[in-house]
C-alpha positions as CSV (number, residue, x, y, z in Angstrom):
1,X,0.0,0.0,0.0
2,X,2.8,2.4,0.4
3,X,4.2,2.0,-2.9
4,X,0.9,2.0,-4.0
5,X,0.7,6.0,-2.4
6,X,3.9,6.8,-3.5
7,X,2.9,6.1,-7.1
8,X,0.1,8.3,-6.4
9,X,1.6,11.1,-5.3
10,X,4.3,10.9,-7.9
11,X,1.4,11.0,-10.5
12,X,-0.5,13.9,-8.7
13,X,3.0,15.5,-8.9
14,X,3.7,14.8,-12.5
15,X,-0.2,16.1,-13.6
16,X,0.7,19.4,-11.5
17,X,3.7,20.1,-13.4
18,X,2.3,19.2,-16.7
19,X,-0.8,21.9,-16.1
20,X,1.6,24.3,-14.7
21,X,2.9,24.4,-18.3
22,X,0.3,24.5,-20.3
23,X,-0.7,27.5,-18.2
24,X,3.2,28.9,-18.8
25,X,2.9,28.4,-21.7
26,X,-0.8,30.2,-22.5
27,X,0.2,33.1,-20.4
28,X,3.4,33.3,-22.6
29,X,1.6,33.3,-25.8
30,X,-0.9,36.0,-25.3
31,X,1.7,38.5,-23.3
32,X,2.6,41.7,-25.2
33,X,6.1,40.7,-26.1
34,X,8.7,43.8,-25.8
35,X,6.1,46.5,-24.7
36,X,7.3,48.3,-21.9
37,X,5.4,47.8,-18.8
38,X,5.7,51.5,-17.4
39,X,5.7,54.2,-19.9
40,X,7.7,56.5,-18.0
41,X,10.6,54.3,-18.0
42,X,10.4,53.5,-21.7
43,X,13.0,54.7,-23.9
44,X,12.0,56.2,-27.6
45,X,12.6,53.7,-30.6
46,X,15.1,54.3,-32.5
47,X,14.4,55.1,-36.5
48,X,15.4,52.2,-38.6
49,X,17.6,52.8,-41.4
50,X,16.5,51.8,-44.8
51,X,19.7,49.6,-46.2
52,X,19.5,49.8,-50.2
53,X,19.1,46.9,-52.1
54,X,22.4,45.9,-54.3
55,X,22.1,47.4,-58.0
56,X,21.6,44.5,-60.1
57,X,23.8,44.5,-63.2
58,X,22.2,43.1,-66.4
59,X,23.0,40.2,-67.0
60,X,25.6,38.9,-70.2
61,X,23.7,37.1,-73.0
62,X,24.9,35.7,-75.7
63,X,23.0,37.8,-78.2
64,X,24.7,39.1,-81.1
65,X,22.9,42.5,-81.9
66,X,23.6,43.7,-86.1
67,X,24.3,47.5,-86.3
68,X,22.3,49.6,-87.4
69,X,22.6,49.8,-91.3
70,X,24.2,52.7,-92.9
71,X,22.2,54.8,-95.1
72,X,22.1,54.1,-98.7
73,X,24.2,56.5,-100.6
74,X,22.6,58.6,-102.8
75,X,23.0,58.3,-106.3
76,X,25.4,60.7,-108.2
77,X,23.2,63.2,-110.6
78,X,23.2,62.8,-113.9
79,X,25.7,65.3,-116.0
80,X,23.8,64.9,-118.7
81,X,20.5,65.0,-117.4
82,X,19.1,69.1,-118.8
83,X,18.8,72.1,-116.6
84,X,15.1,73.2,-117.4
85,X,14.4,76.9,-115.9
86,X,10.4,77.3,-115.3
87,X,8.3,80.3,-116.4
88,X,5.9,81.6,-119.1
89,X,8.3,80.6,-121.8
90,X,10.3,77.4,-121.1
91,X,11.8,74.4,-122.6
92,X,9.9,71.2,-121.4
93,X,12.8,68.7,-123.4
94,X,15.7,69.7,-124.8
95,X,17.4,66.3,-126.6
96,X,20.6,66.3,-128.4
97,X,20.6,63.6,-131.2
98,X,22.3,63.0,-135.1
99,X,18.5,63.2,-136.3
100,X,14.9,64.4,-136.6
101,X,11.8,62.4,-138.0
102,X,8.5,62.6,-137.5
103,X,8.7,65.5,-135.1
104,X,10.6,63.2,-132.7
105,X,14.7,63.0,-132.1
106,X,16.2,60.3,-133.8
107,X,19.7,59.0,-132.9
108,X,19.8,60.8,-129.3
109,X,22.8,60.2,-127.2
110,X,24.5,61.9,-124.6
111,X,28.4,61.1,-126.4
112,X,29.2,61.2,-130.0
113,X,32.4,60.4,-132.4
114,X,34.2,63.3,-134.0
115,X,33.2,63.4,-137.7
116,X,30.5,60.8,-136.9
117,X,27.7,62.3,-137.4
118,X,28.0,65.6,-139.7
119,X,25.0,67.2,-137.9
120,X,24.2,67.5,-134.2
121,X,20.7,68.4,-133.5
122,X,19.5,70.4,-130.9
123,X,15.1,69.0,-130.3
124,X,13.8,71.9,-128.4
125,X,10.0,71.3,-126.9
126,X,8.7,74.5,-126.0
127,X,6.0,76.0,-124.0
128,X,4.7,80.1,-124.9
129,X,2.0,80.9,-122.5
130,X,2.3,84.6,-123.5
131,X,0.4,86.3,-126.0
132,X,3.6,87.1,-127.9
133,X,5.5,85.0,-130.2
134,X,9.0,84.3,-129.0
135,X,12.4,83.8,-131.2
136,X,14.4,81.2,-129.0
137,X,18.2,81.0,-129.6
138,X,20.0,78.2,-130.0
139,X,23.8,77.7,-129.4
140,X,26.3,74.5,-128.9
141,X,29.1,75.8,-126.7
142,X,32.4,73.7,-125.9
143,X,33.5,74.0,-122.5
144,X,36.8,76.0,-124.3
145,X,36.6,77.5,-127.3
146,X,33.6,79.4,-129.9
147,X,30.2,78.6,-129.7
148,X,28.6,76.9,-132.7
149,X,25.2,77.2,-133.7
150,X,23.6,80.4,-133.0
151,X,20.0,79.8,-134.8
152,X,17.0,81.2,-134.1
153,X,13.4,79.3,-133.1
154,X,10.5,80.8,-133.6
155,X,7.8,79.6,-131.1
156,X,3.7,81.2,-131.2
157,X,2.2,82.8,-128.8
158,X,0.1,80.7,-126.4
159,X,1.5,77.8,-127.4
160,X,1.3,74.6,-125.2
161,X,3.4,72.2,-126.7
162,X,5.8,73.2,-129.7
163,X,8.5,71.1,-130.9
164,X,11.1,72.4,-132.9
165,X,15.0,72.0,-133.4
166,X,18.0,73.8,-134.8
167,X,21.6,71.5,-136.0
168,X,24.9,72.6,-136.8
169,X,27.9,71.1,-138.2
170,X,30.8,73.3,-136.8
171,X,31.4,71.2,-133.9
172,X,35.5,70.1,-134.9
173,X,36.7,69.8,-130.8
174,X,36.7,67.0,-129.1
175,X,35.5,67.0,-125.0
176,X,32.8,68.5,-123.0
177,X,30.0,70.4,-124.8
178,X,26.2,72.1,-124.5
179,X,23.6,72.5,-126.4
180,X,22.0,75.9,-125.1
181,X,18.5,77.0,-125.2
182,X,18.3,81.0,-124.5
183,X,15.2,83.4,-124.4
184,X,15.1,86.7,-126.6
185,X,16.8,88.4,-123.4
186,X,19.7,86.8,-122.8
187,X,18.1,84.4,-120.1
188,X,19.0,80.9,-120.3
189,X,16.1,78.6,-120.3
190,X,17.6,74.9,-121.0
191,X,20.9,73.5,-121.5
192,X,22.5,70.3,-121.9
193,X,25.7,68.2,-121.7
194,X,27.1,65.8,-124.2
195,X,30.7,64.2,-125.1
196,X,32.0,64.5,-128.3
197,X,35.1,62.1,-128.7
198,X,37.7,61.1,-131.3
């Protein structure tokens, strides 16, 4: 029987403890934590400082990017293309060629041979929006030398398309020459480059 109490009591004893920490450990859970029990004695918080976050470098691919692609050259201009001045009176085409048929150029070419052809044609189109007929002159002009040429082209008054052409055959140099187109005034209206060569 005394064994029998002295498990009892050890068993009493062991239930005691094991309620004494549940309640520990209630009480415990449901405290405040670090809030200061008398406010007088309390000391202010201290700010806390904001630590910046690491910049991030980007990261390394293996990506090949192409450059950007240069821009496209523009093309040279055409020597031989005409200079066409604008106005009431002006030269719409001016073509230099060995021929004329059918009120067209025939032969046109921006480089002949020496002695080739015997005549060099100068096909003037022409536009007279004034009231007044108009006597265009016509000149081929080395880049050195005397002009050739020198003829007169009589266009109407109010005309809207007139085709026309003056030739000469006093062009003995080679090189770099134009055929001229010039108004009544001295003004020059049209010209245009060609190669003569031996």
């Amino acid at each position: 029987m005394k064994t029998n109490l002295k498990l009892l009591a050890g068993g009493l004893a062991g239930l005691l403890t094991a309620i004494g920490l549940v309640v520990g450990f209630a009480l415990w859970a449901s405290s405040p934590g670090d809030a200061p029990v008398d406010d007088a004695r309390a000391e202010p918080e201290a700010p806390v400082e904001t630590i910046p976050s690491p910049q991030l470098e980007a990261p390394v691919t293996n990506v090949h990017v192409d450059p950007a692609p240069a821009p496209e050259a523009l093309p040279a201009p055409d020597p031989y293309a005409p200079e066409l001045a604008d106005g009431p009176i002006r030269v719409r085409r001016l073509v230099v060629a060995t021929g004329v048929s059918g009120h067209e150029p025939t032969g046109a070419s921006d480089s002949f041979v020496l002695g080739d052809p015997r005549r060099f044609y100068a096909f003037v189109e022409a536009v007279n929006e004034t009231g007044d007929d108009v006597a265009l002159e016509v000149t081929f002009e080395p880049e050195a030398g005397e002009s050739a040429g020198h003829v007169s082209l009589d266009v109407p008054a109010g005309a809207p398309r007139f085709r026309t052409w003056a030739y000469t055959r006093h062009v003995y140099t080679p090189g770099r020459w134009h055929a001229v187109v010039r108004h009544p005034d001295g003004r020059e209206l049209a010209r245009r480059a060609f190669d003569v060569v031996p």
